[in-house]
N, C-alpha and C positions, 0 to 999 in steps of 0.2 A: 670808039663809037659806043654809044650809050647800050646797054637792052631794052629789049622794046618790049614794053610794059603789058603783059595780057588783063585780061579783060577776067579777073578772077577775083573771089572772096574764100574768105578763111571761115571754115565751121568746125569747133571743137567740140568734142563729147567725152561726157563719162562711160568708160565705156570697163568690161572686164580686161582682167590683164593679159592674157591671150589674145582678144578679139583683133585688136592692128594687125598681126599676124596671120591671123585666120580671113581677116576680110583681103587681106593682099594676096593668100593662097588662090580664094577664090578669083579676084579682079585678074590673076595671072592663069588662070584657067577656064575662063572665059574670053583672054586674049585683048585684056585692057593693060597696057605694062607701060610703065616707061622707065627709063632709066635701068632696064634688063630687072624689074620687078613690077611685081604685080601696084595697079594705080588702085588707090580708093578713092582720088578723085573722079578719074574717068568710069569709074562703075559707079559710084554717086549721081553722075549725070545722064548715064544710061536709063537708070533707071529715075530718076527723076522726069526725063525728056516723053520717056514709056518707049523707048527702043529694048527696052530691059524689063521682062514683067518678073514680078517676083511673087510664086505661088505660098500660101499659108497651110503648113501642115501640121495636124497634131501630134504631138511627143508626149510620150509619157514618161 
């Protein structure tokens, strides 16, 4: 029997060469995981949906 095809698009970015890691740390410490690691899909749609606010802070 076939898989059954989700309802999902692919978005790729330039991103630094840390950040996959660092954005999967965080989606696994917020409790978005799958496959026993942290999702950057599902924290993409958190916060896109706005179940997920993402506050802006200044860094020096």
């Amino acid at each position: 029997m076939p898989r059954k095809k989700l309802d999902r698009t692919t978005v790729l970015a330039r991103v630094a060469p840390t950040t996959p890691d660092k954005i999967k740390e965080i989606a696994e410490k917020l409790g978005y995981t799958y496959a026993g690691e942290g999702s950057t899909g599902q924290l993409l749609d958190a916060i896109a949906s706005g179940k997920l606010i993402l506050i802006h802070t200044k860094t020096s």
